[in-house]
C-alpha positions as CSV (number, residue, x, y, z in Angstrom):
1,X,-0.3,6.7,-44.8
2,X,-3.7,6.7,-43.4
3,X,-3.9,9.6,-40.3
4,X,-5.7,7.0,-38.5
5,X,-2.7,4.7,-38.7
6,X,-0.1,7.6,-37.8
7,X,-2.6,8.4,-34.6
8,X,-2.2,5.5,-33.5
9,X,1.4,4.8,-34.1
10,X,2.0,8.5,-31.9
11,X,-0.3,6.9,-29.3
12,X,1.6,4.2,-28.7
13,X,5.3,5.8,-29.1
14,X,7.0,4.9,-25.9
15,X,7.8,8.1,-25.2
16,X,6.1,11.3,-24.6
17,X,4.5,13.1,-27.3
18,X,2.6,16.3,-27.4
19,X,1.4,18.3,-30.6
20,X,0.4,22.2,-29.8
21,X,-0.5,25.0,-31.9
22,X,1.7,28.2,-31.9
23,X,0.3,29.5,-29.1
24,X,1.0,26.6,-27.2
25,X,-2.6,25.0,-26.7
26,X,-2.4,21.1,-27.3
27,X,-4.2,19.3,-29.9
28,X,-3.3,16.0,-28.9
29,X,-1.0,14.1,-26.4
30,X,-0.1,10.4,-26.2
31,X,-0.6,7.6,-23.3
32,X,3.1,8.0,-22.6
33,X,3.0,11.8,-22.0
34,X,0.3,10.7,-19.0
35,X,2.5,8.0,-18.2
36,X,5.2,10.2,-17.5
37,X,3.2,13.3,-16.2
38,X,-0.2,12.3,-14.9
39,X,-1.6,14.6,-17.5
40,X,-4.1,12.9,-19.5
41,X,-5.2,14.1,-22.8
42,X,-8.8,15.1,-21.9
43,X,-7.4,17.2,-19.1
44,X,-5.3,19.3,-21.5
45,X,-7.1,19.3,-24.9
46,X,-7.5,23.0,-25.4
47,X,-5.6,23.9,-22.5
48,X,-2.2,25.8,-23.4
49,X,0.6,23.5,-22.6
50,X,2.4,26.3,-19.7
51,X,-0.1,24.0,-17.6
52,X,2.8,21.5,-17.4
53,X,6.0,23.5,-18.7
54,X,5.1,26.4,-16.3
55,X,7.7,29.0,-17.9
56,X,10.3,26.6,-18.6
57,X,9.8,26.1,-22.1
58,X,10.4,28.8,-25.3
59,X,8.0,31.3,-26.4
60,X,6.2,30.1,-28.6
61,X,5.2,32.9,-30.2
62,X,8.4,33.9,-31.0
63,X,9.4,33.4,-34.6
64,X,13.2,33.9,-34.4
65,X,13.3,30.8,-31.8
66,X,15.3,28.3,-32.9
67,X,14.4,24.8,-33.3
68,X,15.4,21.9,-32.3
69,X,14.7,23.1,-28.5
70,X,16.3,20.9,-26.2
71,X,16.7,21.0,-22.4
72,X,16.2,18.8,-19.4
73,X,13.2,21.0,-17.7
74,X,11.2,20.9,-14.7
75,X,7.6,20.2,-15.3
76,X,4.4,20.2,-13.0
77,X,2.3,17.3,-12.4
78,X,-1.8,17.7,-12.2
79,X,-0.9,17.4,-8.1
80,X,1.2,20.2,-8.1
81,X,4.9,17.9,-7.2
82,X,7.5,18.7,-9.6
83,X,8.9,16.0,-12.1
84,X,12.4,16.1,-14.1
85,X,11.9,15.6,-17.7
86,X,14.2,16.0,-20.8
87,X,12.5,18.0,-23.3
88,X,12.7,18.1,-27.1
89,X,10.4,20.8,-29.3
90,X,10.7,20.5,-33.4
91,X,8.7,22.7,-35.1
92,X,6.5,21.3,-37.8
93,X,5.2,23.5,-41.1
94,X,2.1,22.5,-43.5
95,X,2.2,25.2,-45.8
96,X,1.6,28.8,-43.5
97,X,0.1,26.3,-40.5
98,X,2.6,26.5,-37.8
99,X,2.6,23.6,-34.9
100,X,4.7,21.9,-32.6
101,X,5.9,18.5,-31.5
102,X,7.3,18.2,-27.7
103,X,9.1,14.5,-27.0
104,X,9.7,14.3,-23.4
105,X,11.1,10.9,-21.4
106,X,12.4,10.6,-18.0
107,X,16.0,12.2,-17.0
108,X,17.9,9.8,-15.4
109,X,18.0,10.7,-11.3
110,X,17.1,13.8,-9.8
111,X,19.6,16.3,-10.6
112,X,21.3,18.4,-8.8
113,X,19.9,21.9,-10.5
114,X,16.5,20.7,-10.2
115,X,16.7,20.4,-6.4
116,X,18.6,23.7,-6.1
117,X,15.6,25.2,-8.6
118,X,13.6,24.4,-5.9
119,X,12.4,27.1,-3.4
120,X,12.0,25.4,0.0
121,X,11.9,22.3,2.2
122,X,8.6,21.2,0.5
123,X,9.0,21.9,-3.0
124,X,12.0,19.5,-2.3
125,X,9.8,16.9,-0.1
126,X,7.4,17.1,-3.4
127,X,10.1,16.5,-5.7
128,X,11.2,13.6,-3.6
129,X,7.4,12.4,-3.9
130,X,7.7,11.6,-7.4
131,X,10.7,9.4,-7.2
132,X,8.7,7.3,-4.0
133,X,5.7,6.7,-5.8
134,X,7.8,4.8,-8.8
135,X,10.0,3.0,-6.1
136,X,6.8,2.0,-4.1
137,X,5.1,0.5,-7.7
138,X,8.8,-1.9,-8.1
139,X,8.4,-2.5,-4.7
140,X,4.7,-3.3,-4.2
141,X,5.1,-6.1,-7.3
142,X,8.0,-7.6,-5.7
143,X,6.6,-8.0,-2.3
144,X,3.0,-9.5,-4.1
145,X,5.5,-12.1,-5.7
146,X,6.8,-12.6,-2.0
147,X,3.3,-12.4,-0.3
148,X,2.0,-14.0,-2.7
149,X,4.2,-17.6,-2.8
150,X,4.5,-17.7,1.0
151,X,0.4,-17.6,0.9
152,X,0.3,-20.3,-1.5
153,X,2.8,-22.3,0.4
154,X,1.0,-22.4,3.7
155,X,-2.4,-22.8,1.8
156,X,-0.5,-25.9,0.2
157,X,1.9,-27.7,2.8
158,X,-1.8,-27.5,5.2
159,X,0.9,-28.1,8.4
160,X,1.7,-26.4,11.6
161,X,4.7,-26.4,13.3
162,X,8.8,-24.9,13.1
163,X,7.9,-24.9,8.9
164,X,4.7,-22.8,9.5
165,X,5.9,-20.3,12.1
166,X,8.7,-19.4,9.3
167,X,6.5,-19.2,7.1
168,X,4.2,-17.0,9.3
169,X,7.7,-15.1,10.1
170,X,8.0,-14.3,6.3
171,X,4.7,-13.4,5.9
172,X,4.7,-10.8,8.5
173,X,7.7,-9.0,7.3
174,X,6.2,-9.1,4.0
175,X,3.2,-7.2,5.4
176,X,5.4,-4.8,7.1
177,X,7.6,-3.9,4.2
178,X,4.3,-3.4,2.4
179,X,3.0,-1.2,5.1
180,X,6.1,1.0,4.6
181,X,6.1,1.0,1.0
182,X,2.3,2.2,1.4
183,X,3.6,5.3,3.5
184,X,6.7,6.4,1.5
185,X,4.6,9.7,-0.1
186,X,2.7,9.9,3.5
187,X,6.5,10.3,4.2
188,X,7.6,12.5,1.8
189,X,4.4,14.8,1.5
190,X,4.4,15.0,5.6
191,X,0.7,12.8,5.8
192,X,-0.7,10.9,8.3
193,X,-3.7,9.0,6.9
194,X,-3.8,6.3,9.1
195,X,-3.7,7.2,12.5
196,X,-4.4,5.5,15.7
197,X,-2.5,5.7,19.4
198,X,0.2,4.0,19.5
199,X,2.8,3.7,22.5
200,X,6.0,5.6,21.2
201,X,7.9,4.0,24.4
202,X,7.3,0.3,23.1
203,X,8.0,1.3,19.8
204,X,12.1,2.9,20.6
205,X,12.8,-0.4,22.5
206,X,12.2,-2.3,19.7
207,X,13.7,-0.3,17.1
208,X,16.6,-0.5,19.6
209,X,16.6,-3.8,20.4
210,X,16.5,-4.2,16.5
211,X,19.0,-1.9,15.5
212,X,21.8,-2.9,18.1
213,X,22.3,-6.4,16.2
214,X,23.7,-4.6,13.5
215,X,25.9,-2.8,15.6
216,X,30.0,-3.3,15.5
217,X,31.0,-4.5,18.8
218,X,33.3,-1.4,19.2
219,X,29.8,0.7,19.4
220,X,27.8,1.0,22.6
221,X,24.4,1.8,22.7
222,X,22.8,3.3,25.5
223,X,19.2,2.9,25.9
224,X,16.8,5.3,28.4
225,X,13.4,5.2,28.0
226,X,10.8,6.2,30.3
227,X,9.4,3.7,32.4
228,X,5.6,5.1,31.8
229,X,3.8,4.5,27.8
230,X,3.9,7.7,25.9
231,X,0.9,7.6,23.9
232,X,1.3,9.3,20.5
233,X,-1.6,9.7,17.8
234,X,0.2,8.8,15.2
235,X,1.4,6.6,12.6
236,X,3.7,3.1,14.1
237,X,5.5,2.2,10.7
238,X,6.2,6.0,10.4
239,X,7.9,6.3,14.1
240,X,9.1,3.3,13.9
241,X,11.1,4.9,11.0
242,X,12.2,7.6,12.5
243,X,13.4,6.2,15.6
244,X,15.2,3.8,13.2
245,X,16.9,7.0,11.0
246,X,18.5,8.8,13.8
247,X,20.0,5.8,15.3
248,X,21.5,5.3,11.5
249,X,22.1,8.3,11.8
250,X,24.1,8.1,15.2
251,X,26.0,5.1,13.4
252,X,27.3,6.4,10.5
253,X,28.4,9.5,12.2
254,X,31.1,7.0,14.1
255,X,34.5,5.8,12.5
256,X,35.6,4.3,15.6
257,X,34.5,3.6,18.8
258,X,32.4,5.6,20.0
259,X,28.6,5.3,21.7
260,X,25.0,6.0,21.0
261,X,23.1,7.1,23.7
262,X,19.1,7.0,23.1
263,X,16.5,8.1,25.4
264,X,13.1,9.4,26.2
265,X,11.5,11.5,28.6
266,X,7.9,13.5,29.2
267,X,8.1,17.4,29.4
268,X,5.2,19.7,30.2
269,X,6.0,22.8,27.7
270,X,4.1,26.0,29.6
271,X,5.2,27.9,26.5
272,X,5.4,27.6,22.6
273,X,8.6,26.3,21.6
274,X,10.4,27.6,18.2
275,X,13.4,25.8,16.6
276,X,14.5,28.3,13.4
277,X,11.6,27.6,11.4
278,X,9.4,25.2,13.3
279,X,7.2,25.8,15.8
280,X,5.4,23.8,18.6
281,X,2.3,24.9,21.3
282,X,2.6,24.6,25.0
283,X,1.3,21.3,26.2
284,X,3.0,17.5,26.6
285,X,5.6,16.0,25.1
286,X,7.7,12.7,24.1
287,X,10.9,14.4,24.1
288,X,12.8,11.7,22.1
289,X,17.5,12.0,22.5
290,X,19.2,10.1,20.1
291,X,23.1,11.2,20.6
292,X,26.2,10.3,19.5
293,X,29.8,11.1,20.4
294,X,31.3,11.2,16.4
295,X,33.0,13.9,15.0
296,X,30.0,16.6,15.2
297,X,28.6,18.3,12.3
298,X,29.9,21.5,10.9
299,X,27.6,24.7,10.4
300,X,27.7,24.7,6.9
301,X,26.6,21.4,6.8
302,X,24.2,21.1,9.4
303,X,21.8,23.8,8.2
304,X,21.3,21.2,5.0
305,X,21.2,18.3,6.9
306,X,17.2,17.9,6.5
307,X,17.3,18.7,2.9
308,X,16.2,15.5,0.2
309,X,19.4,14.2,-1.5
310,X,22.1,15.8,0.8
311,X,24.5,13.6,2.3
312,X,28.6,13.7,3.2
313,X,28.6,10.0,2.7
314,X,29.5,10.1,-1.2
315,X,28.1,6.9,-2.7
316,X,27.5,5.2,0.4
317,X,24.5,7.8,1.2
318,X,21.3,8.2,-0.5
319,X,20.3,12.0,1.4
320,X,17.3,10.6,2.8
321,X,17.3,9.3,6.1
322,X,17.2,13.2,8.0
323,X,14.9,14.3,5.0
324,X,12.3,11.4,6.2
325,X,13.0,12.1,10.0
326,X,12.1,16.1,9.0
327,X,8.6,15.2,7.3
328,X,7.3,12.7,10.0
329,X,7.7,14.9,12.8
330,X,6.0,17.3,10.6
331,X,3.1,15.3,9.9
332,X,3.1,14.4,13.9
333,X,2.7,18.4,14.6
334,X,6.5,17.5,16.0
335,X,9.2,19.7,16.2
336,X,13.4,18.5,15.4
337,X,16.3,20.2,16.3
338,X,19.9,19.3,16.0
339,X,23.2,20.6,18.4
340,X,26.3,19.6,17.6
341,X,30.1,20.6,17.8
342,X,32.6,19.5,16.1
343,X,34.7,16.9,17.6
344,X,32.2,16.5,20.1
345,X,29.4,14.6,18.5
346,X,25.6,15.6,17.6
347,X,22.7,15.1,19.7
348,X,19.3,15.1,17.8
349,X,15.9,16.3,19.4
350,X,12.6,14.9,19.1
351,X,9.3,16.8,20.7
352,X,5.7,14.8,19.5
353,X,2.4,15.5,21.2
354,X,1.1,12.9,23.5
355,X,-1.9,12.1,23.7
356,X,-5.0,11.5,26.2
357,X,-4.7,8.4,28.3
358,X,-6.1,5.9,25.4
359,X,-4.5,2.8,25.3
360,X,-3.4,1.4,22.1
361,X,-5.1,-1.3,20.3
362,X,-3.2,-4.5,20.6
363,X,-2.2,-5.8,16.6
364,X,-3.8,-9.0,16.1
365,X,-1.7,-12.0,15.4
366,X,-2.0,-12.5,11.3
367,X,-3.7,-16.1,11.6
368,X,-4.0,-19.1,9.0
369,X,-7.3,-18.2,6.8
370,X,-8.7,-21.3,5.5
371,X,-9.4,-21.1,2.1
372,X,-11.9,-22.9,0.1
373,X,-11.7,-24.3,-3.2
374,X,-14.1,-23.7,-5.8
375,X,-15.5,-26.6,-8.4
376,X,-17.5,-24.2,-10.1
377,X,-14.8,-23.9,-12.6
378,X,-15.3,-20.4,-13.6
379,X,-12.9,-18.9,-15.9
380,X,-10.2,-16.1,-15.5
381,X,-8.3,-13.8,-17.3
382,X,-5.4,-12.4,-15.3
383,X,-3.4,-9.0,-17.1
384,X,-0.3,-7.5,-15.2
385,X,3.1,-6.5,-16.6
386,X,4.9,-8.3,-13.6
387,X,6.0,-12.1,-14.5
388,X,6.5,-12.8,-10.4
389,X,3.1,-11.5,-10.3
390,X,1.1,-13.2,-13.0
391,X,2.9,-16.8,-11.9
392,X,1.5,-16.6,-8.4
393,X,-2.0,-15.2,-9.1
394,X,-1.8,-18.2,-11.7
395,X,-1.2,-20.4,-9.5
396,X,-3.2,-19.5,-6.2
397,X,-6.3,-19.3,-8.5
398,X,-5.8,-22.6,-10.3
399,X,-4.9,-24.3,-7.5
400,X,-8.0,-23.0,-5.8
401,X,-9.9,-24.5,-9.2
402,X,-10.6,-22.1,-11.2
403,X,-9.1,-22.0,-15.5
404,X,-6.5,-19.3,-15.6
405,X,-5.1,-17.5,-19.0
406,X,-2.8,-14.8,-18.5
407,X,-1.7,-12.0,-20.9
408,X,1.9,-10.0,-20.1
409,X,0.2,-6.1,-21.3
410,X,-3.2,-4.7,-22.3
411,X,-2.1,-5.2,-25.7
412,X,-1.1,-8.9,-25.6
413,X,-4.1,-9.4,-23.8
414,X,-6.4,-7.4,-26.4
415,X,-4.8,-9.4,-29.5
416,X,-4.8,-12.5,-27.6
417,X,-8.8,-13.1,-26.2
418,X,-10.3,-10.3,-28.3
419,X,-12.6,-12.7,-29.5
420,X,-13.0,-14.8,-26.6
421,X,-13.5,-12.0,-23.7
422,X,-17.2,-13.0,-23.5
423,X,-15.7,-16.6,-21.7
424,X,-14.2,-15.3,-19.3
425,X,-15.8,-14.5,-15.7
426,X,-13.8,-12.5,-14.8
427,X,-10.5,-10.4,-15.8
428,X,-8.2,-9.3,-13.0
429,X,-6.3,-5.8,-14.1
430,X,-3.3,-4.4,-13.4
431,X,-3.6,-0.6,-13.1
432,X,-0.4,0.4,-13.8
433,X,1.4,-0.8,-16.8
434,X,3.3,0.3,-20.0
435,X,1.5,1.3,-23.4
436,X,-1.7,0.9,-21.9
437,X,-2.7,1.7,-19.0
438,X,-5.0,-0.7,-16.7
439,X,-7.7,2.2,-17.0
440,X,-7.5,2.3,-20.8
441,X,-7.3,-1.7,-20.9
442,X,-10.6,-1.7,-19.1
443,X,-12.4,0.7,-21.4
444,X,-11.5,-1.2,-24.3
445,X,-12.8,-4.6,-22.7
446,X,-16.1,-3.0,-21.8
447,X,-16.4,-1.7,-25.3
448,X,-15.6,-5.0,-26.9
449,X,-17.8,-6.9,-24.1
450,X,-19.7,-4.7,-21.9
451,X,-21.0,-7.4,-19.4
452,X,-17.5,-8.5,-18.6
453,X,-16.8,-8.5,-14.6
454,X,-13.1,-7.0,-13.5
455,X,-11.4,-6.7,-10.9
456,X,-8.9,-3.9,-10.7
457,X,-4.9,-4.7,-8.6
458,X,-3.1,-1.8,-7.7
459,X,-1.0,-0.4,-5.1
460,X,-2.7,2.6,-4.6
461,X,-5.9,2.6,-3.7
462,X,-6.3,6.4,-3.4
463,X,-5.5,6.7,-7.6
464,X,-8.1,8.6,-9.1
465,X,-7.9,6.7,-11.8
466,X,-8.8,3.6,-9.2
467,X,-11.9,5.5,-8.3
468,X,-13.1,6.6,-11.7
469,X,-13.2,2.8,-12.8
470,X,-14.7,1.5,-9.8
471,X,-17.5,4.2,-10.1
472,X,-17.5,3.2,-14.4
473,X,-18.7,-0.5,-13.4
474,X,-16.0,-2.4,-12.4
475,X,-16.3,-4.8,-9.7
476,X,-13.8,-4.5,-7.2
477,X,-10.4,-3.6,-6.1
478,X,-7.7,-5.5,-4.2
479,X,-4.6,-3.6,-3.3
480,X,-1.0,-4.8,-3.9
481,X,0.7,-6.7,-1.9
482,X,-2.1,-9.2,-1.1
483,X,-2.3,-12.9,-0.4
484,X,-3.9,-15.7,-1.5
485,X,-6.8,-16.1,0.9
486,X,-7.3,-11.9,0.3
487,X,-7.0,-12.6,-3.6
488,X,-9.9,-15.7,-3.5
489,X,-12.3,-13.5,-1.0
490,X,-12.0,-10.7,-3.9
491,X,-12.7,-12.7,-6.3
492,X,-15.4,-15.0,-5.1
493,X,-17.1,-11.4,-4.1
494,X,-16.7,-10.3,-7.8
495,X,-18.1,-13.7,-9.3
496,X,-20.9,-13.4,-6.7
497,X,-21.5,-9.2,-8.2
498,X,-20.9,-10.1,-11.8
499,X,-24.0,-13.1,-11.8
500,X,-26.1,-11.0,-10.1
């Protein structure tokens, strides 16, 4: 068989592949070991593979290690967060030349081990990291199938009244949910990119006013907040969060009756504060109570309580409501503590800065966008993995007037309008998708017609990848979720770019 044939069918494999020489530098890795990693093969071609394994593979060098090698492993991505990997090394022998071929997929959860591996709290946030950014991908191309049809809808039924303002209702919790799928590594890796004053006071009486529906009615909740705003620099989907966690918190700690007392005060600190690890500067604070009167926490829990994964709740706890709460106060330059006794409850401490005497921006009202129809007729190729995706993007576009083809992969798009590419207007990509990658797709369109216009979809806008494309010639980028009159703005834009 040809070795250009068996390249390619190693490329492709759907798992991770690596080939390295016996002193572990790699000759070649596949699309699925980037997949999996973030490693791309230029990064590590002639680098030794420790780069990833980082000591937790075999030597090597060693000549009486014995092969097969399996082992699930912890491995290190190019951003420094750790990723749980199952590992396979066979050793392969052409005549005296000694190589080897590492396999790796995914391992199935985050295991225990791995977390205990780990040294601190944010070797475990990082760890957490990984699993976020997959969960925020599922989520971002469920809630562009959501965003997407309740868009269309309003753009189509062109009617105000009870029908519209549910329609408006869904779209706005679609929006939020996105915001907060957008912020899941800001939660996890303790960042605040988007900051802006917002009132912490308004945002606890909503969160309460939300969270007591789901109440039992043999809870009571208890609600003091201070009369005056307290103005935080900060992040509202992430507080909003919080406050949301700790009364969860308060709830689950309850079997019974029992009562949740929230409230909020201002203190005026004339001394630094320090809480075991964490520590806080003199100044002013929004000194957030969220109490409960359960069954109190005992000491060898409660020193684990903020750890990723850890939870008394069996299988009705996931371990990271109190891991969440830890990192946002962090990334607020907060400080948490927790006292509790047991049989007498836990009460849960708050401090975040406030900050000068800005008032926050009022959040404008999402408004109906008209959105024009086209009759220049232009053509469009549209390549994503998600079906819910691809059938509203479909339809917004061909409803707006434009020809639509769609392709399911890179691949199927490749086999299918290879020869036809040069028709199209304009191709709408998918970054992240199996086999090929939206990045590799758009090399390979650009090779086989290099004045093709695209226009790159992804949920991450920060994605180097993103960046190196945009920079390589494509012609824009419009972030998942998005609706219909975001998706024709983009693309009239591109159209406009890609004739002139």
């Amino acid at each position: 068989m040809p070795e250009k044939i068996l390249k390619a069918a190693l490329m492709s494999a759907p798992m991770g592949l690596v080939i390295i020489d016996k002193r572990g530098v790699v000759r070649i890795a596949n699309h699925a070991f980037r997949r999996f990693t973030g490693w791309d093969e230029q990064a590590l071609m002639g680098k030794n593979i420790a780069l990833v394994l980082a000591g937790n593979g075999p030597d090597f060098s060693d000549s009486a290690a014995s092969y097969p090698w399996q082992q699930e492993v912890q491995c290190v991505s190019p951003a420094g967060t750790y990723l749980n990997l199952h590992l396979n090394i066979e050793r392969l022998l052409d005549g005296e030349e000694e190589s080897f071929l590492l396999s790796i997929f995914p391992a199935h959860g985050f295991s225990s081990a791995m977390l205990s591996a780990a040294g601190d709290q944010q070797q475990k946030l990082e760890i957490l990291g990984t699993l976020a950014g997959e969960v925020a991908h599922d989520l971002n191309n469920i809630l562009t199938g959501i965003l997407g049809h309740v868009s269309f809808l309003k753009l189509v039924l062109e009617q105000e009244g009870t029908l519209d303002l549910s329609l408006q209702a869904i779209e706005d919790s679609a929006r939020k949910s996105a915001g907060m799928t957008q912020r899941i590594l800001e939660f996890v890796r303790g960042n605040v990119e988007k900051q802006s004053i917002v009132n912490f006071t308004n945002i606890i009486t909503d969160a309460a006013n939300l969270f007591e529906a789901t109440l039992p009615a043999t809870i009571k909740l208890s609600v003091r907040s201070c009369p005056e705003d307290s103005l935080i620099m900060g992040d509202e989907i992430q507080l909003s969060q919080l406050v949301m966690n700790l009364a969860v918190n308060a709830k689950d700690a309850l079997s019974g009756d029992g009562v949740i007392d929230i409230g909020l005060v201002h203190e005026n600190m004339a001394e630094p504060l320090n809480i075991e690890s964490q520590t806080i500067p003199a100044g002013s604070y929004a000194h957030l109570i969220v109490a409960d009167n359960g069954e109190g926490i005992k000491d060898e829990v409660r020193q684990h309580i903020f750890e990723p994964f850890f939870t008394t709740k069996a299988e009705k706890g996931t371990g990271l409501g109190l891991a969440i709460v830890f990192s946002v106060v962090r990334a607020h330059q907060g400080l948490v503590k927790v006292e509790s006794e047991v049989g007498k409850g836990a009460r849960f401490e708050v401090y975040l800065p406030l900050a000068s005497a800005q008032k926050p921006k009022k959040t404008a009202k999402s408004l109906r966008k008209a959105v024009e129809k086209t009759d220049a007729h232009e053509k469009i190729l549209v390549i994503d993995d998600e079906e819910t995706v691809r059938i509203v993007v479909q339809k917004s576009l061909e409803h707006l007037g434009y020809s639509v083809d769609v392709a399911s992969s890179g691949l199927d798009a490749l086999e299918k309008y290879s020869n036809r590419l040069q028709e199209y207007n304009l191709v709408i990509l998918d970054m992240m998708m199996p086999v090929l990658s939206g990045d590799e797709v758009f090399y390979r369109l650009r090779g086989m017609c290099a004045n093709i216009g695209v226009l790159i979809a992804s949920g991450y806008a920060s994605d180097e990848r993103v960046r190196a494309v945009l920079a390589d010639g494509a012609l824009g980028f419009i972030q998942k979720p998005f609706a219909v009159d975001e998706l024709a703005d983009e693309v009239r834009k591109c159209l406009i770019k890609n004739k002139n």
